[in-house]
MIDOSE-129234 format. One record per atom (N, C-alpha, C): residue in one letter; atom name; x, y, z. Coordinates in pm, 1 decimal, decimal comma, m for minus. Layout:
% MIDOSE-129234
('A' 'CA' (X Y Z))
...
% end
This chain:
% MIDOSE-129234
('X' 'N' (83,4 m118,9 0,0))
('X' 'CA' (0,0 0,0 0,0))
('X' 'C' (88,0 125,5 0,0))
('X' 'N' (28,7 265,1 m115,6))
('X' 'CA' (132,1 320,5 m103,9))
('X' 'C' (55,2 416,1 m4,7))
('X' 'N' (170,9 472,9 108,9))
('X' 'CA' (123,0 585,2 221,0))
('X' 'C' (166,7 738,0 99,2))
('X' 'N' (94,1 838,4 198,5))
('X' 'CA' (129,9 970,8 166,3))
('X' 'C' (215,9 1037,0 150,9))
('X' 'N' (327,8 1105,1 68,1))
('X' 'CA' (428,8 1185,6 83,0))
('X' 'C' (445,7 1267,3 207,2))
('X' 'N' (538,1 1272,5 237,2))
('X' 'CA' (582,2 1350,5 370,0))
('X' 'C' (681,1 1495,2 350,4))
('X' 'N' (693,3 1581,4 314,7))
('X' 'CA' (806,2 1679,9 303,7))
('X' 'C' (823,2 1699,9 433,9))
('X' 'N' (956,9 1757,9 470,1))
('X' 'CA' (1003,2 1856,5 592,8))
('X' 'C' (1124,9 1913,4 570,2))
('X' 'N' (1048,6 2025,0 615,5))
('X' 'CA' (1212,3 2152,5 585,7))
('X' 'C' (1169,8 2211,1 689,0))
('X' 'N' (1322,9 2254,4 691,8))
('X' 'CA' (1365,0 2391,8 852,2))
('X' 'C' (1272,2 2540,7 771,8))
('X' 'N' (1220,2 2588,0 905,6))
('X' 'CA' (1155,8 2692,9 839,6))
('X' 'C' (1248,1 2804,4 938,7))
('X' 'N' (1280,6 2922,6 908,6))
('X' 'CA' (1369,5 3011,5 985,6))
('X' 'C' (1260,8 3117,6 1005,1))
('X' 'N' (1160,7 3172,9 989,1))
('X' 'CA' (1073,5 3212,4 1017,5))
('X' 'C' (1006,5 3141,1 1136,0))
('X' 'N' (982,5 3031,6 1169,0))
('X' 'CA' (956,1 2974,6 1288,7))
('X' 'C' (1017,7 2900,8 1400,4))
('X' 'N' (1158,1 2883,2 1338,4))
('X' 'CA' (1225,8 2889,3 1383,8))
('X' 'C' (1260,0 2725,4 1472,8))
('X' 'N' (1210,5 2648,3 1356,4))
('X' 'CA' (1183,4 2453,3 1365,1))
('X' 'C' (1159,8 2445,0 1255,9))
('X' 'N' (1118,9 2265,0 1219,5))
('X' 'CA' (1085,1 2176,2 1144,5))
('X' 'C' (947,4 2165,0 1075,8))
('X' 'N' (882,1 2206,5 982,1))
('X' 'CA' (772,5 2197,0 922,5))
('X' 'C' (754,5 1990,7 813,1))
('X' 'N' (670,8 1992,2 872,7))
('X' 'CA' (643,1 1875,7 796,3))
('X' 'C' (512,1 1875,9 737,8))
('X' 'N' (523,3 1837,8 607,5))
('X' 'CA' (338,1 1902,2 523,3))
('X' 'C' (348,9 1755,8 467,1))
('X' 'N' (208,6 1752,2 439,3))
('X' 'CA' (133,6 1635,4 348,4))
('X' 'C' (32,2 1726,0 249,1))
('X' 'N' (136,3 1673,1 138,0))
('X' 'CA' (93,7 1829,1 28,7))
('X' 'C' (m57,0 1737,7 m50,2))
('X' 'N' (m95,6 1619,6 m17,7))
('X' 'CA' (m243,5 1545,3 m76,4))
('X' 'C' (m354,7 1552,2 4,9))
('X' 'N' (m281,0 1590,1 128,5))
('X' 'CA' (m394,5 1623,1 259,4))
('X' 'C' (m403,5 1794,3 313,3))
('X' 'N' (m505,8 1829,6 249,9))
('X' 'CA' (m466,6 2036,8 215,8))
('X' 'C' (m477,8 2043,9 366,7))
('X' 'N' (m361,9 2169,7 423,4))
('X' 'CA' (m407,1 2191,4 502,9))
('X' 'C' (m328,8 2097,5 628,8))
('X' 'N' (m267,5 1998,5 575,1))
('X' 'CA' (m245,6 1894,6 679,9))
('X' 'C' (m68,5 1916,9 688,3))
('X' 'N' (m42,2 1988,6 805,7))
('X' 'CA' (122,9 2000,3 874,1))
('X' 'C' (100,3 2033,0 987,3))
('X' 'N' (288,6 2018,5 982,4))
('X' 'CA' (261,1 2021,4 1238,8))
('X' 'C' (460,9 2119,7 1206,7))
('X' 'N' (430,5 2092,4 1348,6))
('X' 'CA' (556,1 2184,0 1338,3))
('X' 'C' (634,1 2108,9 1433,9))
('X' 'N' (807,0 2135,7 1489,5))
('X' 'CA' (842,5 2013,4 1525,8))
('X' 'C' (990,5 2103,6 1598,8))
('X' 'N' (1044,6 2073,2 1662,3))
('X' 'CA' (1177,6 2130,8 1734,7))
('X' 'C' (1310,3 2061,9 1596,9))
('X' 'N' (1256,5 1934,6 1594,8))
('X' 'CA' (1372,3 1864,9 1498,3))
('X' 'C' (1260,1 1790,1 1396,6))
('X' 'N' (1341,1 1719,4 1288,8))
('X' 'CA' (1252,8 1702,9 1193,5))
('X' 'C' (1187,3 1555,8 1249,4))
('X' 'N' (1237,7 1466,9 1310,6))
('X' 'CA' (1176,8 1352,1 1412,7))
('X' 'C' (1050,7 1397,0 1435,4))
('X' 'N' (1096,6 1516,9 1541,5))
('X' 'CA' (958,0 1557,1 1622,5))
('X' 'C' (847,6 1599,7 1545,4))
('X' 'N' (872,5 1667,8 1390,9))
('X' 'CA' (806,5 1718,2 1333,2))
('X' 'C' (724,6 1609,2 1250,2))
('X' 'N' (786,2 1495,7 1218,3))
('X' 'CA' (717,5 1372,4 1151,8))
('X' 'C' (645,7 1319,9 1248,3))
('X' 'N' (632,6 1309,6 1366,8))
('X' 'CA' (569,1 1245,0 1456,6))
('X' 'C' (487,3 1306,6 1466,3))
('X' 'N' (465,2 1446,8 1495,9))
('X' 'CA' (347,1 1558,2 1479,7))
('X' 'C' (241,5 1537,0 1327,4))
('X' 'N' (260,4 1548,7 1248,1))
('X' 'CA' (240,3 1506,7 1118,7))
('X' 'C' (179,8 1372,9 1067,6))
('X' 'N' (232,2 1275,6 1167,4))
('X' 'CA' (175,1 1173,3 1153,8))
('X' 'C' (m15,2 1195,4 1246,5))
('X' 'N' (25,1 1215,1 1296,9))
('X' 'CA' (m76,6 1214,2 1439,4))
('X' 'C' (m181,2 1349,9 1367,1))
('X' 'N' (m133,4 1407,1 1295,7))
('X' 'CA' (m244,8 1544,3 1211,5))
('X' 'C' (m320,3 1386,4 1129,6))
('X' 'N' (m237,4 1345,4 1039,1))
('X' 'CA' (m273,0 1307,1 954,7))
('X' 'C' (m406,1 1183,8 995,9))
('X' 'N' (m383,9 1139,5 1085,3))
('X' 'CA' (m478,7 1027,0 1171,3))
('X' 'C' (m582,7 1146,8 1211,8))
('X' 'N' (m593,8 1224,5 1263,0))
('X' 'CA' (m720,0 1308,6 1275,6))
('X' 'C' (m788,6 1392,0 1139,5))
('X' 'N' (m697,1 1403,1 1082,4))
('X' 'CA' (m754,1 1467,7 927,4))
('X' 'C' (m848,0 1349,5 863,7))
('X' 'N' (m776,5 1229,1 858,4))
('X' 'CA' (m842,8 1145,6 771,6))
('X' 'C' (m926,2 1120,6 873,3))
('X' 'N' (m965,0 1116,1 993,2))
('X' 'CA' (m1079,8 1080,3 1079,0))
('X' 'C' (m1215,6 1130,8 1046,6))
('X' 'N' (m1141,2 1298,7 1069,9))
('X' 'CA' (m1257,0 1444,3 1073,1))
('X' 'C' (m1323,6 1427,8 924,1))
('X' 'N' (m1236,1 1375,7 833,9))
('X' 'CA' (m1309,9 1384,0 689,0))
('X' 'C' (m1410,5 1277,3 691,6))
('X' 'N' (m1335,6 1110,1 747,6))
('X' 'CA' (m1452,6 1055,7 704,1))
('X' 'C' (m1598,3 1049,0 835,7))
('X' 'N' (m1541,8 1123,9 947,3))
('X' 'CA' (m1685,6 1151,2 1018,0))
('X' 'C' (m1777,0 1275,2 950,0))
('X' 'N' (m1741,1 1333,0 877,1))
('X' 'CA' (m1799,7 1442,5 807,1))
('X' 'C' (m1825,4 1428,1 629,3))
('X' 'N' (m1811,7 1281,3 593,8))
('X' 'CA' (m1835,4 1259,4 480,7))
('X' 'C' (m1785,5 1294,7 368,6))
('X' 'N' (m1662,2 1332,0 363,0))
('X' 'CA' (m1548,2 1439,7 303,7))
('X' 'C' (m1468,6 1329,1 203,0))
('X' 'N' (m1472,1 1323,7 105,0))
('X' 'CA' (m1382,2 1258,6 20,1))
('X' 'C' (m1224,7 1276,5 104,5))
('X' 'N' (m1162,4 1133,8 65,8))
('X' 'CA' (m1046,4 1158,0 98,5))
('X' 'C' (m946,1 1119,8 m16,4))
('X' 'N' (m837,7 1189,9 m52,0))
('X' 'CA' (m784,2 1166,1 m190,6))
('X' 'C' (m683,2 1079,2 m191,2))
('X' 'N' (m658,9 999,4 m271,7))
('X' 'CA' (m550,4 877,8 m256,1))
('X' 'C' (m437,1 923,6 m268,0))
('X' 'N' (m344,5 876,9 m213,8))
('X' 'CA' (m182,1 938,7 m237,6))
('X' 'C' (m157,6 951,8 m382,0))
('X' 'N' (m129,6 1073,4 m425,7))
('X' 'CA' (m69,0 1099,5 m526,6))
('X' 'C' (63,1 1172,4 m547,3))
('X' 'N' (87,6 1256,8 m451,0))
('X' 'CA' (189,5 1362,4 m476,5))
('X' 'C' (321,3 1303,4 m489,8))
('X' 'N' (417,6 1374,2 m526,0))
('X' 'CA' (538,4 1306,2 m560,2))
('X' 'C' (633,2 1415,2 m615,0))
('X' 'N' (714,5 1428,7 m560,2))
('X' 'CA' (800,8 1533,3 m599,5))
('X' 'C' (897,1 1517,0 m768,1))
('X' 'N' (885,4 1636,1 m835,4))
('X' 'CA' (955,8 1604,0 m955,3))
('X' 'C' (1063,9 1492,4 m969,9))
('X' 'N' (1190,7 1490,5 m894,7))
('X' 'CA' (1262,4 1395,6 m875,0))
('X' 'C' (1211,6 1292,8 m867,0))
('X' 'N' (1117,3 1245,7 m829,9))
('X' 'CA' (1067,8 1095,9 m886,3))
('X' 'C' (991,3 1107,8 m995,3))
('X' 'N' (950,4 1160,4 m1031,3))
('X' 'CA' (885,6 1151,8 m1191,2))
('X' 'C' (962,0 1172,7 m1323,9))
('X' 'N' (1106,7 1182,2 m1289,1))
('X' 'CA' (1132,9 1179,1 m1413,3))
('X' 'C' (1177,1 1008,3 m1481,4))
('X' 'N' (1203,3 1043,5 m1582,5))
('X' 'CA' (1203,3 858,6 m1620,6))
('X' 'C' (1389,0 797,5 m1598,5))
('X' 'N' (1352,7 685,9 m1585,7))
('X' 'CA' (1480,9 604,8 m1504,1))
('X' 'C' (1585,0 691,1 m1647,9))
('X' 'N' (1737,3 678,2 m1570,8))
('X' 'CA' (1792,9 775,8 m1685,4))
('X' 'C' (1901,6 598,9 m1726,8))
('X' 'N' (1952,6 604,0 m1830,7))
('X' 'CA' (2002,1 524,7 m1937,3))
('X' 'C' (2123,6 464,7 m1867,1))
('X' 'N' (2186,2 549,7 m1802,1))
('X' 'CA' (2318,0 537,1 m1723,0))
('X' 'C' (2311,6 487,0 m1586,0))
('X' 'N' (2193,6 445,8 m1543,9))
('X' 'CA' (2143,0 340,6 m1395,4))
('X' 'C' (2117,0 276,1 m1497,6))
('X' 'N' (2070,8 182,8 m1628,7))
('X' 'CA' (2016,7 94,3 m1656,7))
('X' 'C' (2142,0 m74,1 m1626,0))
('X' 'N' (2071,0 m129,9 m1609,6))
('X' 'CA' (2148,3 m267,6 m1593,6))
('X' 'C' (2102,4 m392,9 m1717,6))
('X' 'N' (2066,4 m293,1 m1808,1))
('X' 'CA' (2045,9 m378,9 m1959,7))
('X' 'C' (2109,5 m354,9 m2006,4))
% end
């Protein structure tokens, strides 16, 4: 099963760890280190998908994926 993308970057404006789930709008936590910030993030994400389906809210299947994985395998990793 595939789970949700996870980003986290240092934000210097807040001065910690932001972790977003860019398929779940709306869905990030904030974090001292980026650990703390995935653990926060996780625990959004278990109440997001809760609140949606007690409120009848479509929930969207993992899609996101950062450019770096979408581009196509390059010729020079091939093992053919």
């Amino acid at each position: 099963m595939q789970d949700y993308f996870i980003s986290i970057f240092y934000s210097e404006e807040d001065g910690g760890y932001i972790a977003d789930i860019p398929d779940l709008r709306f869905c990030s936590a904030f974090g001292e280190t980026p650990e703390e910030a995935l653990r926060e993030v996780q625990i959004a994400k278990t109440a997001w998908l809760e609140a949606a389906r007690a409120n009848g809210k479509p929930i969207p299947p993992p899609k996101y994926r950062p450019a770096i994985y979408q581009l196509p395998a390059s010729p020079l990793l091939s093992t053919a």
